[in-house]
N, C-alpha and C positions, 0 to 999 in steps of 0.2 A: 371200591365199596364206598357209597355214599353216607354219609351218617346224617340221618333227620335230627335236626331240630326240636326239640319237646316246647311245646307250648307251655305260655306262660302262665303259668296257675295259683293264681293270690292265695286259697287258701293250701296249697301244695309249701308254697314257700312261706306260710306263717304259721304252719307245721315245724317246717325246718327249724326256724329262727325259735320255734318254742322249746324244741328236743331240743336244742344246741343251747339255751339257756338251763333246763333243768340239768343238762350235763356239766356244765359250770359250776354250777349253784352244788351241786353233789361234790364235784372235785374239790372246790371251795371249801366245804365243810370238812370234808376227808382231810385235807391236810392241814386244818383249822385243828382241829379232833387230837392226829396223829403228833403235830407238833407240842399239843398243849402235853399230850402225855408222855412223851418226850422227854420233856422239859422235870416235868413229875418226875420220871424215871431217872433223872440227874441230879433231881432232890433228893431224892430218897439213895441213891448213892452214893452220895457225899454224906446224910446223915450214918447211914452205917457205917463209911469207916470214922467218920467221928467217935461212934458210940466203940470201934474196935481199938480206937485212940485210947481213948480213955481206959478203957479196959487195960491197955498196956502202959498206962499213966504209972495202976495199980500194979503194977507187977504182974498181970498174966500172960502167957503166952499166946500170942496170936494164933500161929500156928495153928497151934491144939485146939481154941475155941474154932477156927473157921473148917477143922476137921472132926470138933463134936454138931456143931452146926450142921454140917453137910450127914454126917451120920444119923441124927435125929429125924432127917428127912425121908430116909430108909424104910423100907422095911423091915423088922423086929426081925424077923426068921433068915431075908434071906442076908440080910448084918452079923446073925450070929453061923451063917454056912460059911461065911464068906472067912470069918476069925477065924472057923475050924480047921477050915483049908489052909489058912496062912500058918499058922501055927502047927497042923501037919508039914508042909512045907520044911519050917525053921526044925522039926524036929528031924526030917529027914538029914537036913546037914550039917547037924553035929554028930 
């Protein structure tokens, strides 16, 4: 099997060279973008255990804030099936 040749075609190939630049330019951005927020997302978690620092500077429990935290993020109802069931639970074994 022979394989032909495809002729040369200037604006075929400044086609190309244009899609191969906008896909650059995209990718560039992309991880321009993803890094920046990244980087955010590394601030901002170093600031909260700061602020979880201090809290424990005061005397509070970590612990318990970062399981009222997580609790408050809940839903109301199914936070309080969830207590009912545990609390059935502890009743059954005593």
């Amino acid at each position: 099997m022979t394989v032909v040749p495809m002729k040369s075609d200037p604006e075929f190939k400044l086609h190309n060279e244009k899609a191969t630049e906008s896909a650059a330019k995209e990718l560039q951005d992309f991880f321009a973008d993803y890094e920046a927020l990244d980087a955010q997302r590394s601030d901002v978690g170093r600031d909260m255990s700061d602020l979880l620092t201090v809290m424990k500077s005061k005397g509070y429990d970590v612990k318990a804030l970062r399981r009222a935290l997580r609790e408050r993020k809940r839903d109301a109802e199914e936070l309080r099936a969830e207590k009912e069931t545990a609390q059935m639970y502890m009743d059954l074994l005593r």
